[in-house]
N, C-alpha and C positions, 0 to 999 in steps of 0.2 A: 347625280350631278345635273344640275340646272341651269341655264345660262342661256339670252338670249342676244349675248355681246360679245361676238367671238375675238374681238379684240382682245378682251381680259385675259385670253388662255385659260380658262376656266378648267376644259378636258386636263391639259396639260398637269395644272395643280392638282385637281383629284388623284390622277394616277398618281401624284408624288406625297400627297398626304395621307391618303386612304390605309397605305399599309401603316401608319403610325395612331391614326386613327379611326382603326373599322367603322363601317357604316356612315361617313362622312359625307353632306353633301356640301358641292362649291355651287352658289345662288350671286346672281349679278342682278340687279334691279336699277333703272335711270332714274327713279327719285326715291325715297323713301323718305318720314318722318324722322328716324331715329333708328340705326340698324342695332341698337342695343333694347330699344323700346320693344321693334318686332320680334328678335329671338325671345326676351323674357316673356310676352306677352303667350308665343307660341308653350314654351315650356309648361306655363301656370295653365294653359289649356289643356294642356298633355295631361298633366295631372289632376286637371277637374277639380282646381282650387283659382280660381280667375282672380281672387284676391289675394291668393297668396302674398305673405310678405316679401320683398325685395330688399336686399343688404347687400352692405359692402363686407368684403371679406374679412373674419373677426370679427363684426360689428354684435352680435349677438351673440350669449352666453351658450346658448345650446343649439352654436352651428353644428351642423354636422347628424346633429340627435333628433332624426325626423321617424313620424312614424313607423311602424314595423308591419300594419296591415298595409292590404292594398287599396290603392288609390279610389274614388270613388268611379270613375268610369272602367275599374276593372283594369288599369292598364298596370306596369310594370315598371319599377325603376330601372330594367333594362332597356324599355321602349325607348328612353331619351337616346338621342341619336346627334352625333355631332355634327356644326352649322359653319361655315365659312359664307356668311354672308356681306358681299360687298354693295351700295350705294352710290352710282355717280355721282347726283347731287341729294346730301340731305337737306332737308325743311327747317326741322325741328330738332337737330343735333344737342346733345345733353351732354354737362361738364358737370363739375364737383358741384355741388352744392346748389343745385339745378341750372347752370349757368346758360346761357346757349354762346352753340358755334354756327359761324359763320363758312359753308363751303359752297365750292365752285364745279361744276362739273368740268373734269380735266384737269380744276388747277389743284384739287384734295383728293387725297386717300382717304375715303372714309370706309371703315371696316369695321365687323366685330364678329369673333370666333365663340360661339359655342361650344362646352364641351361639359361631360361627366369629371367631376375633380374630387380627389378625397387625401390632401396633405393633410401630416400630422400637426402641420399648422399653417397656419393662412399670412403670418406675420412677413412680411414684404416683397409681397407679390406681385404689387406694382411696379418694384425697385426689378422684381425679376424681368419681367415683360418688357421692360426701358433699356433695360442694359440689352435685351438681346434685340431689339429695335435698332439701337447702336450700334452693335458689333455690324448687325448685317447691313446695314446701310453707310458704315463707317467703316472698313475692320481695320486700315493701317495703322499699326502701334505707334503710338506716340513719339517714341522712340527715333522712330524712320522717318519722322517727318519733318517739314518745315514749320519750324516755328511762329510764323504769321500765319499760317496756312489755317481758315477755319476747320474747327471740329466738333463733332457732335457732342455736347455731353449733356448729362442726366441732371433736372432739379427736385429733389425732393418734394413730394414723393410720387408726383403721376406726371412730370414733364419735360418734354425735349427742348432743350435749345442749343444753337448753333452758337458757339465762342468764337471768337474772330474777326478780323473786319468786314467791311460792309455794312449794308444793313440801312439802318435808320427807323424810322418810329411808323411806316407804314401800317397797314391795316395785319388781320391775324382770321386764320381761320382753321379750323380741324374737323372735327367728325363727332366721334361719341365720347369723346373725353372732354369736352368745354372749350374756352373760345377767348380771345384774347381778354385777361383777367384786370386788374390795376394797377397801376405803378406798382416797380420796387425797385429800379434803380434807373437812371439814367440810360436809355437805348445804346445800346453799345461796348456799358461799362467791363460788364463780363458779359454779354450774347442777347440773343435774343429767341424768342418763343420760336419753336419750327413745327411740335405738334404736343400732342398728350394722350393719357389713357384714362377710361372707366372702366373701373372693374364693378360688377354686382353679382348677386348670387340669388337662386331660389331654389328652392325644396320641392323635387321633383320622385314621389315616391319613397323610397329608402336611401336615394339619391342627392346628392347639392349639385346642382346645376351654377357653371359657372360662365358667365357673359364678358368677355375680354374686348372692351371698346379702345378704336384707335382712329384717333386723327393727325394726318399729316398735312403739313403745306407743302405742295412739288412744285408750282410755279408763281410767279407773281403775278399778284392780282389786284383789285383794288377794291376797297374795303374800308370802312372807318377807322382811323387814325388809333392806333392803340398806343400808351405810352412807355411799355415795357418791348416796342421795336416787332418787327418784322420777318421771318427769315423761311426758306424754302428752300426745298434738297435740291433745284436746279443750281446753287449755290456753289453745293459739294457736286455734283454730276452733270453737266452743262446738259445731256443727251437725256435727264429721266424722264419717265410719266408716269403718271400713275398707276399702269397694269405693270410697266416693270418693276416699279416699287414694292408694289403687291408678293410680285414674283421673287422680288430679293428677303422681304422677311418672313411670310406665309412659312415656311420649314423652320426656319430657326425659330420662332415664334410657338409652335406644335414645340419644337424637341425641348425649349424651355419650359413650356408648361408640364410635361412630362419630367423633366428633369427637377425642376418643382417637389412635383406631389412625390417623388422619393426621396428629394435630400433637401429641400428648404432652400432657404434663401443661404445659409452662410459659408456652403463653398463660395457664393458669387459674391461673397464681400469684399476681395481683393481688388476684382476685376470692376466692381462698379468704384471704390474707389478711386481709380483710376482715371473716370471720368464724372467724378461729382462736381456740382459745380459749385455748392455749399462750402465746400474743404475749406476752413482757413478764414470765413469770409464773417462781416459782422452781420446780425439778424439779431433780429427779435421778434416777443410770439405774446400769443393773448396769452400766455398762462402765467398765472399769476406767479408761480413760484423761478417763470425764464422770462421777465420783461425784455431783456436785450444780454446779449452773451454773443460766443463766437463756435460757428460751428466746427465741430470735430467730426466729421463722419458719420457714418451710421454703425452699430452694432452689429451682432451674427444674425439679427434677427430681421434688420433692416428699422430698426427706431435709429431716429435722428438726437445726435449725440450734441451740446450744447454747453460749452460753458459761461457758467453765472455764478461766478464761484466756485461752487464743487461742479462738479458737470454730471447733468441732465440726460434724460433717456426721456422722447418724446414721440409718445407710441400709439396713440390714436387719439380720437376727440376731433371738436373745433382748435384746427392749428394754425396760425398765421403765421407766416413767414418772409420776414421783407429784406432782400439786400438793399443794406446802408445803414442796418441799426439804427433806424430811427425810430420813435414807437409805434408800435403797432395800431393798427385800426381799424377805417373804412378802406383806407387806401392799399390794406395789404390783403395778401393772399391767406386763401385759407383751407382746408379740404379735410378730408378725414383718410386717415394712412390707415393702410391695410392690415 
């Protein structure tokens, strides 16, 4: 454990993530580039492949099927050791499709967790990391609550936003998952942006090293005017900040990723349902064969469900996705699902 900002609670976390993942350090740094850039960059050293390739979970045919010798500095697919490394302010913050985020010291969460990961499959893992983002930043059911009252829910397939009033088309900023991206609906219409994720992976030995990037917005700040709106968890939590933000997902975040690599994404397909914000809604996508349809959910697998006709299962690639169905383009969103 590393930490030279005792505000974060650093000790506190370790002692509560360590038994879930031995050998764990929790690292605080006041600025960094890219807290997703550092852990990969660290790993591809570990293994004495500095070029090693970088992917997104799925993205390549023979994940998982990494050498069987050992690495060239002698070391171990055991040596990878798990990283909670947090950012006050990033520089150089990295989104889908190399986008950059804009954060604030104090006013973003910017994070990204290291770990050894070996599920039998990678397919919606992003969708897993969002919903438990949610819960623990959000957890009152739906059910119990006030119907005006904003809520957090999940946009396919790496983003948070806040449903509900308020708001308005303010500036955006996160961490290691991107940064406020380009229209797709009117500020307001269904929510607005409040953070995002990067997931990537490298081959670390006999090992997949997996890099779980997270950005949040906690206060308001000011920022370039984005058109897809504004939104920060002082929102939902009038009292948060960013070390306690940390401190509300940090666990839940570890037991998802664990809970992951044993069962997948499709016990949690009820549960993100529940807060999708796609459900119901029109969109349309670069592919050729789903110009504009209406989505239906996601699958057991977490592909994005689509109807154009017969309905669609939209499972990785360049994907655009714009609320308001209108065609797709420069103006919409786009990212590669896990």
């Amino acid at each position: 454990m590393q930490a030279s900002h005792p505000h974060w609670g650093a000790e506190a976390l370790w002692q509560k993530l360590e038994p879930l993942l031995p050998g764990l350090s929790v690292e605080v740094l006041a600025r960094a580039d890219s807290t997703n850039t550092v852990l990969l960059d660290r790993a591809r050293a570990l293994a004495g492949a500095p070029d090693a390739v970088i992917t997104r979970p799925g993205e390549l045919d023979n994940l998982g099927r990494v050498a069987a010798e050992p690495t060239p500095l002698g070391r171990r697919g055991a040596d990878v050791q798990p990283c909670l490394l947090v950012a006050e302010q990033q520089t150089r913050g990295r989104g889908r499709l190399g986008r950059d985020w804009v954060s604030s010291a104090g006013a973003s969460l910017t994070f990204s967790l290291a770990l050894p990961l070996a599920p039998a499959d990678w397919s919606g893992l992003s969708l897993a990391v969002g919903l438990a983002l949610a819960e623990a930043l959000d957890p009152e059911p739906a059910a119990s609550r006030d119907a005006a009252a904003p809520r957090l829910m999940l946009k396919w397939p790496n983003d948070l936003w806040l449903a509900g009033p308020g708001g308005g088309s303010g500036g955006g900023s996160g961490g290691s998952s991107g940064s406020g991206e380009p229209a797709e609906s009117p500020p307001g219409r269904l929510g607005r942006k409040l953070g995002g994720i990067l997931i990537e992976t490298v081959s670390v030995g006999q090992r997949r090293m997996c890099v779980v990037g997270v950005g949040l917005n906690v206060l308001p700040q000011a920022v370039p005017e984005l058109p897809q709106g504004y939104a920060c968890l002082q929102e939902l939590r009038p009292d948060i900040t960013a070390p306690a933000a940390l401190a509300l997902v940090a666990e839940p975040l570890v037991r998802a990723l664990l809970q992951f690599q044993a069962q997948g994404f499709a016990p949690l397909a009820p549960a993100y349902a529940a807060r999708d914000l796609l459900l119901g809604q029109p969109v349309s996508t670069t592919l050729p064969a789903v110009p504009a349809g209406v989505a239906e959910g996601v699958d057991e697998r977490g592909a994005l469900r689509v109807r154009c006709g017969d309905v669609h299962s939209i499972v990785s690639g360049e994907v655009s996705v714009r609320l308001g169905g209108g065609p797709a383009g420069p103006g919409s969103t786009s990212g590669l699902h896990p």
